[in-house]
C-alpha positions in Angstrom: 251.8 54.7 253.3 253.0 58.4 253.7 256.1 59.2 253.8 255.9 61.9 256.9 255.7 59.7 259.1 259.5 58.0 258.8 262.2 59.2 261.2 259.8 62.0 262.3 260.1 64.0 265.7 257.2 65.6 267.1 258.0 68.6 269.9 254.7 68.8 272.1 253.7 71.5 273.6 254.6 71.3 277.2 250.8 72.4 279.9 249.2 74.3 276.1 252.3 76.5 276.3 250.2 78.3 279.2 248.1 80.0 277.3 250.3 82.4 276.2 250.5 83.3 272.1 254.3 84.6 272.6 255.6 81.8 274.8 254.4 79.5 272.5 256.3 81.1 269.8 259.3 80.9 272.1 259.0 77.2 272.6 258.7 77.0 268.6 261.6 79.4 267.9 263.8 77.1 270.3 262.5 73.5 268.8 263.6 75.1 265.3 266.8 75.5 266.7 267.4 72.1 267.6 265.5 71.4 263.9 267.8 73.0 261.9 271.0 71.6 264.1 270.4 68.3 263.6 268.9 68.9 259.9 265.7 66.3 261.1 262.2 66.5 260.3 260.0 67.7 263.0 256.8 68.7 264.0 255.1 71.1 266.7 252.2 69.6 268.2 249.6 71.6 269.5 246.2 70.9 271.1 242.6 72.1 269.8 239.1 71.6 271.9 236.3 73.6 271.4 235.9 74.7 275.7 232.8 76.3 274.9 231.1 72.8 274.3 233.9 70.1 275.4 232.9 70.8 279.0 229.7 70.1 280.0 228.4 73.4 281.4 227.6 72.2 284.9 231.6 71.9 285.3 232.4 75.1 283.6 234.4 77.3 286.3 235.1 74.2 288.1 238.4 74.2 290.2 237.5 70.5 291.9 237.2 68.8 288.1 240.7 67.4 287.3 242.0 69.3 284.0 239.2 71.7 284.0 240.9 74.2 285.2 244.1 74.1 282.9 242.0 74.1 280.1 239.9 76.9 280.7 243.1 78.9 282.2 245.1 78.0 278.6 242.3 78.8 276.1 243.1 80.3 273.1 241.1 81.2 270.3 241.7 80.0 266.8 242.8 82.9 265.3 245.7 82.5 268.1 246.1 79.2 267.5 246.2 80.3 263.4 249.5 82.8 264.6 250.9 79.5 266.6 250.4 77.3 263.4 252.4 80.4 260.8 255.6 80.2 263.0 255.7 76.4 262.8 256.0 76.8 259.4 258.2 79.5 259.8 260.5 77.7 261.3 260.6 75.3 258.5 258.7 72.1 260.9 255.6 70.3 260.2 252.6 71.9 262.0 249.8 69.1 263.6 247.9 68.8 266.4 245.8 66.6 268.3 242.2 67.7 268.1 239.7 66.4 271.3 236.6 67.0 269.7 235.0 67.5 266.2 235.3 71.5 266.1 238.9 70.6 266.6 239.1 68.5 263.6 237.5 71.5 261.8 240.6 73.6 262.8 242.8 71.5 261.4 241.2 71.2 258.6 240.8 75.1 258.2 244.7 75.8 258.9 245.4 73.1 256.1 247.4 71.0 259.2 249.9 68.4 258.0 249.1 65.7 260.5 246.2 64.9 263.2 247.2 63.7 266.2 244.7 61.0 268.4 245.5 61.3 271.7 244.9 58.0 273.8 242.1 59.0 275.8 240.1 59.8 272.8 241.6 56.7 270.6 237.7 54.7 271.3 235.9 57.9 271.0 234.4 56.6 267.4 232.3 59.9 266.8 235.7 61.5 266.9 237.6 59.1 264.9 234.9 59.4 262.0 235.6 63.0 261.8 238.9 62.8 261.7 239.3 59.7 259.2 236.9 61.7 257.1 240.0 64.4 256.3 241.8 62.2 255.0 244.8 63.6 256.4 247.7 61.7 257.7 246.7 60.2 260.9 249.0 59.3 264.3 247.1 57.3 266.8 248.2 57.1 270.4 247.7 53.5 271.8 248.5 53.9 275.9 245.9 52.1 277.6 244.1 50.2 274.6 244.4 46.5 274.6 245.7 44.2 271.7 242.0 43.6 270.5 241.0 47.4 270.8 244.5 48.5 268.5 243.2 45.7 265.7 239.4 47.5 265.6 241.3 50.9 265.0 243.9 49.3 262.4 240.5 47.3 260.4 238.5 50.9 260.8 241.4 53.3 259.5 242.2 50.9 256.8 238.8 50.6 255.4 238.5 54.4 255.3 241.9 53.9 253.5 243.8 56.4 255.5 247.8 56.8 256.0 248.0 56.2 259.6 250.9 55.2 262.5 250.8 54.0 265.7 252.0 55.8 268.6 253.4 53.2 272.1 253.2 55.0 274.9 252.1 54.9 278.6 249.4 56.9 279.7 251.4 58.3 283.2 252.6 61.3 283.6 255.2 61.0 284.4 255.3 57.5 283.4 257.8 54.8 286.2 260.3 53.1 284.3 259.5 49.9 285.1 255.9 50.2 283.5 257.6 51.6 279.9 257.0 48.4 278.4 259.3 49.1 275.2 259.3 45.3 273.7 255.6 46.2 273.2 256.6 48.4 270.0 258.3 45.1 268.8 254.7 43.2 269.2 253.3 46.3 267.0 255.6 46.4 264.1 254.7 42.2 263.7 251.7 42.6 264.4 250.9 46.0 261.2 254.3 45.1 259.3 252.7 47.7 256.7 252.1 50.9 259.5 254.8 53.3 260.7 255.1 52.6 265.1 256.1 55.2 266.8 257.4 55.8 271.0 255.8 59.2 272.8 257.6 59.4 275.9 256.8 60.8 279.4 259.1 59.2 281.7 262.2 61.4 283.0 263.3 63.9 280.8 267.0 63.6 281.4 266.7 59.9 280.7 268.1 59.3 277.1 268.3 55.7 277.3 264.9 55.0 276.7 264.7 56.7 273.8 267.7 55.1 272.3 265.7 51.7 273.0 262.7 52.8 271.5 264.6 53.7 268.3 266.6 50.0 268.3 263.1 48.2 268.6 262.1 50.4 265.7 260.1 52.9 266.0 260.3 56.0 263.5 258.8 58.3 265.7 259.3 59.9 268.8 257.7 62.4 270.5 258.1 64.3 274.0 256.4 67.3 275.6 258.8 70.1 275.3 258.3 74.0 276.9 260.2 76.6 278.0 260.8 77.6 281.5 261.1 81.5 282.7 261.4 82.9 286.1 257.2 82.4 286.6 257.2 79.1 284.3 258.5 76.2 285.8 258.3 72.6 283.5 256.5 69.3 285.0 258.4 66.4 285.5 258.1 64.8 281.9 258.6 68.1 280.1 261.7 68.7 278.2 263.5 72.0 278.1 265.4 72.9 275.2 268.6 71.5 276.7 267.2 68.6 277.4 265.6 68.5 274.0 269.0 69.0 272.4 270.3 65.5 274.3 267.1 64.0 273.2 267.4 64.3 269.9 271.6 64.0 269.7 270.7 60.5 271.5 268.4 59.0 269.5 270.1 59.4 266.0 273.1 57.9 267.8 271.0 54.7 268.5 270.0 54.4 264.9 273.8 52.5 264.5 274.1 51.4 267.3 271.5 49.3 269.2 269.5 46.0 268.0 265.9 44.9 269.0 264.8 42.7 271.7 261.8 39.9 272.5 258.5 40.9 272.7 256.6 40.9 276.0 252.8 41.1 276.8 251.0 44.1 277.2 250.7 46.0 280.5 247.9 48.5 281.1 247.9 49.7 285.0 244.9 50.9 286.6 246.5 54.2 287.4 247.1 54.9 283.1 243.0 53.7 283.1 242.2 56.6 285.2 244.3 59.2 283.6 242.7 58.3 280.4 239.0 58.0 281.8 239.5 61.6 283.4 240.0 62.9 279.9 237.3 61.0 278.0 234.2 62.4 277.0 231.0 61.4 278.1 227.5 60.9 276.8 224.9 63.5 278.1 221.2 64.1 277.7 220.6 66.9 275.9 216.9 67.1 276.7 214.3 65.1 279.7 214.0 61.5 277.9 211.3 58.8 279.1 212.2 55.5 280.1 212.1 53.2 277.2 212.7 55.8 274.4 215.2 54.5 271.9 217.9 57.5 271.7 218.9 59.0 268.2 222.4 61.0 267.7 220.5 64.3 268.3 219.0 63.0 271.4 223.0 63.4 272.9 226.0 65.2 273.4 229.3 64.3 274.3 231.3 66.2 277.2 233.9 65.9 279.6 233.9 64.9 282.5 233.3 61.3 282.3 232.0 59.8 285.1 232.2 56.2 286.4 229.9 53.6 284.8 228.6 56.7 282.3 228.7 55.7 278.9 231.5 57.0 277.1 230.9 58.7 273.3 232.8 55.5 272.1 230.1 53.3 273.5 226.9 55.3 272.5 225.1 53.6 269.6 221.6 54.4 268.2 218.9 52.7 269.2 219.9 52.7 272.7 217.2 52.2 275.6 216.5 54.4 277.9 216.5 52.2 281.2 214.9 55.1 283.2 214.0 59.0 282.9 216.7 61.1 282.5 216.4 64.7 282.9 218.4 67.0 280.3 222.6 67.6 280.6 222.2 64.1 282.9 224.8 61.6 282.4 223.7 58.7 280.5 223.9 55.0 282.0 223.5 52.3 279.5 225.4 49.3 278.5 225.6 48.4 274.8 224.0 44.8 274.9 226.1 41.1 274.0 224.7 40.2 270.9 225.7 37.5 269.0 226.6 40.0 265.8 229.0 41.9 268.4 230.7 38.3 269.9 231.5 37.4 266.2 232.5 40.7 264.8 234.8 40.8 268.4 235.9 37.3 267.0 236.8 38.4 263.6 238.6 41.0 264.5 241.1 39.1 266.9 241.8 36.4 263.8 242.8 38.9 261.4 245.7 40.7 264.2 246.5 37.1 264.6 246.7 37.2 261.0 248.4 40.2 260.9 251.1 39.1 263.2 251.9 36.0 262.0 252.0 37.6 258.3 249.5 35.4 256.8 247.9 37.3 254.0 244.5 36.1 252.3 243.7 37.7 249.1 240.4 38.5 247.9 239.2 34.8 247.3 238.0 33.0 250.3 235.4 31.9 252.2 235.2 32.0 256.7 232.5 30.9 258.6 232.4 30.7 262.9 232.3 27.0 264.1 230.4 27.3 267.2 229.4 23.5 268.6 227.7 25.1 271.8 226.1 28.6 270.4 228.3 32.0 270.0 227.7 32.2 273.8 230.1 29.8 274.4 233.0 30.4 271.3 235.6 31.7 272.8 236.2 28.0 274.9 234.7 26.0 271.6 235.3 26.3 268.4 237.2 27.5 265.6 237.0 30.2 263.1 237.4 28.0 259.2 238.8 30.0 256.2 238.1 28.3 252.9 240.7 28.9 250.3 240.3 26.4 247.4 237.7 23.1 247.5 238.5 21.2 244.6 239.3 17.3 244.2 242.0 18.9 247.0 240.9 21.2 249.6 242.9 23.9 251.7 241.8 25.7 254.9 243.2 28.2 257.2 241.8 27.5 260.7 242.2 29.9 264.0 242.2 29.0 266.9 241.6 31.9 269.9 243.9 31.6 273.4 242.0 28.8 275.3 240.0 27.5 272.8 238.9 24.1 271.8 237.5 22.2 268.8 235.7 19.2 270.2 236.1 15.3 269.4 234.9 14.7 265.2 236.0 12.1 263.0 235.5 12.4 258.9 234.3 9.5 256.8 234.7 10.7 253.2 237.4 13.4 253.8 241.2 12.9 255.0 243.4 16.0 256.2 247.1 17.2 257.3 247.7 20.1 259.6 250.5 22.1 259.9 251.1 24.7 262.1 251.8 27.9 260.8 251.8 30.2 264.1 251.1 30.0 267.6 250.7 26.6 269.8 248.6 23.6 269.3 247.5 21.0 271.0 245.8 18.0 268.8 244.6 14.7 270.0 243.8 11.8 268.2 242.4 8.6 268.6 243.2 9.3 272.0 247.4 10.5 271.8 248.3 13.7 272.4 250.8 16.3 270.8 251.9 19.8 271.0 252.8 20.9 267.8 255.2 24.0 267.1 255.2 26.0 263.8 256.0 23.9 260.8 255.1 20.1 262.7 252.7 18.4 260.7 249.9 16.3 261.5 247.9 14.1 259.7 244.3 12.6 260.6 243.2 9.3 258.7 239.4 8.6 257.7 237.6 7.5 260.9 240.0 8.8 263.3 238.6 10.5 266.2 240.4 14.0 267.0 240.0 17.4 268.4 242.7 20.4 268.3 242.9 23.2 271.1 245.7 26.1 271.9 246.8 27.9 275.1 247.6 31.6 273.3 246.1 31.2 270.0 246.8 29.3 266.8 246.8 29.6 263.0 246.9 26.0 260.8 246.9 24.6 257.5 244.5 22.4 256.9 245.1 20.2 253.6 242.7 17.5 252.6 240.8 16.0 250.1 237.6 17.7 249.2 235.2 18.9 251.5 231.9 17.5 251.6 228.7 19.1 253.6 228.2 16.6 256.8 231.0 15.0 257.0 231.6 15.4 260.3 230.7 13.8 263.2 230.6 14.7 266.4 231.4 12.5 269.7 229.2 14.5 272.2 225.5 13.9 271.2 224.5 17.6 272.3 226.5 18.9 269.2 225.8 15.9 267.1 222.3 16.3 266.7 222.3 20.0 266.1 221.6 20.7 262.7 225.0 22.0 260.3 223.5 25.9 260.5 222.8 25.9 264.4 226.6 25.2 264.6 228.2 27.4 262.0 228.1 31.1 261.2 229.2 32.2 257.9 231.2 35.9 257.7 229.7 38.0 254.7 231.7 40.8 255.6 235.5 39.9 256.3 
């Protein structure tokens, strides 16, 4: 894991430093100030999309299109962006920025960028997020507005393209209430990727330097604000830091580091009104030419664009092979749903276990085998049954099993094989022979030959399962539906962990 990341503050610029080459430098000239003060390592952040094709050109000169108009008033070219990124590095501070599309990514690229930013909106925007795990370059992805189960598809997909990446917390309102901050949720992160660098990006009232004081003591090693510059015709917004303010902000947080501690966790909080912030700022899929109804589209059928509109599919959502549920005429928004198959319930499935993994620091190694225990078809798995993670089957046996928030393994008994649990994370109910018990990490359980039982958890469970060996058909099922299925119609096996 890189090393940039730690103890890094990144200076935003504050409404794309409106436009202007030389305020920009300003704002840069002031942040290495505050830099070279407090002898930290810091960043300017800037912000690279490609107007000419990130707006759809039906909306092009639009003042009724929210953030259409700021962009097209703020656009600079790169070669002014190239003058913004020199006095960065002037200044002695990291130059990145956070690129909306793929011509974006290019500029980085071209300037030789340190780091690349992903913003929240564009954090499921997968066309994007190819691109820019294709660099290679440190990586800091913004999670406001993603779910638990959407941050684990972005850590498996940046760690199979082996990149250095971070997480960014942070709340998708600007400005952002205090009570919707949500900071224990940074505490849930660093569990959950004990490996990956968390970071805070604030937007809630710049003269508030509590928070970030918090946000250091639950550990993040990032922090990042939206900084600028006002003048006598440039006034700030209301989560935009002026240097004074970014003086305090900075002074406050390497205070915390000695002086606060972390807290419990808490669950995560995404309001409708951070939704809609984000949805105005993802792209959407578009026609690019008239298609018939029941043509299967292709990449070059499509192009992505903002504005997204409500129920268009978003560039994170388009697949190939997509039907065409009507005619569409070209630059039309595209409304499709990607269909529920069972490859996309398991791989869903498979990627929940492993940030339950994650978080309860349960590593696997390389040798093992998993398979999906579904006793009522993969429509039904998330209520029944259990995801099974061979380890070793010898003349002793050990499993790992998972068990998903409110699911149940039904009644079975074993006639050759005998087995202990113990809980390793998470609750469990088991039942046997007909007596209940909650179990809490480290209880142990043992089920005799012949003894009827069945295991279920409210928010999600990770056991041991020791036994003797494991023998095909050896287990038997109370409810006749599932007893005279046939072992394969039951169970899924997982080729590709």
């Amino acid at each position: 894991m890189s090393k940039i990341f730690d103890d890094l503050f990144i200076f935003e610029m504050a409404n794309s430093h409106q436009g202007s080459v030389e305020h920009g430098k300003d704002i840069i000239h002031e942040m290495g100030k505050i830099a070279r003060k407090y002898n930290i390592k810091a960043a300017v952040k800037l912000q690279y999309r490609n107007l000419d094709t990130f707006i759809h050109p039906d909306y092009k000169g639009r003042k009724d299109v929210n953030h259409i108009p700021r962009f097209e008033s703020t656009r600079l070219t790169y070669d002014q962006f190239t003058e913004l990124v020199e006095a960065i590095r002037s200044e002695g501070m990291i130059a990145m920025s956070t690129p909306f599309d793929e011509d974006g990514v290019d500029w980085c690229m071209d300037q030789g960028l340190d780091i690349i930013k992903v913003a929240s909106c564009s954090s499921l925007d997968w066309p994007l997020l190819e691109k820019i795990a294709a660099t290679h370059k440190p990586v800091i992805i913004s999670v406001g507005g993603k779910t638990i189960s959407d941050i684990d598809k972005l850590y498996n997909y940046f760690t199979h393209k082996r990149c250095d990446f971070a997480f960014m917390h942070c709340i998708a309102e600007y400005p952002a209430p205090i009570e919707r901050l949500q900071l224990d949720f940074i505490d849930k992160l660093r569990r959950r990727y004990p490996d990956n660098v968390i970071g805070y990006s604030g937007h809630e009232d710049p003269d508030d330097n509590v928070i970030p004081m918090m946000a250091i003591a639950k550990g993040a090693k990032i922090l990042e604000r939206h900084v600028g510059l006002p003048t006598e015709t440039i006034s700030l917004n209301a989560y935009s830091m002026n240097p004074d303010q970014a003086d305090k902000w900075v002074k406050s947080a390497l205070e915390a580091k000695e002086i606060c501690k972390m807290k419990k966790e808490t669950e995560r909080y995404i309001s409708q009104a951070e939704i809609d912030s984000l949805n105005s700022l993802m792209r959407g899929v578009y026609l690019k030419h008239d298609v018939k109804k029941g043509t299967e589209l292709k990449r070059e059928d499509v192009f992505f664009a903002m504005p997204n509109h409500d129920k268009q599919m978003t560039s994170g959502e388009f697949f190939e092979g997509v039907v065409a549920s009507k005619d569409y005429k070209a630059n039309e928004e595209l409304h499709e749903t990607k269909p529920v198959t069972d490859t996309n319930l398991a791989r869903s499935v498979i990627h929940d276990v492993k940030g339950m993994l994650y978080e309860a620091n349960i590593y696997l190694g390389d040798t093992f085998e998993a398979e999906l225990s579904h006793h009522y078809g993969m429509k039904h798995f998330r209520q029944f049954g259990a995801v099974i993670i061979s380890i070793v089957n010898r003349e002793y046996c050990k499993k790992l099993i998972a068990v998903l928030p409110g699911q149940q393994h039904p009644d079975h008994m074993h006639k050759v094989k005998e087995e202990t649990f113990q809980l390793l994370y998470g609750d469990l109910e088991v039942v046997v022979d007909g007596e209940e018990r909650e179990m809490k990490p480290g209880d142990i359980q043992t089920v005799l030959r012949g003894q009827m039982h069945s295991f279920s958890s409210r928010t999600g469970a990770v056991f041991e399962e020791i036994s003797t060996t494991h023998v095909k058909n050896d287990s038997y099922y109370e409810d006749p539906v599932i007893a005279k299925k046939d072992l394969m119609e039951r169970k899924t096996k997982v080729y590709k962990w």
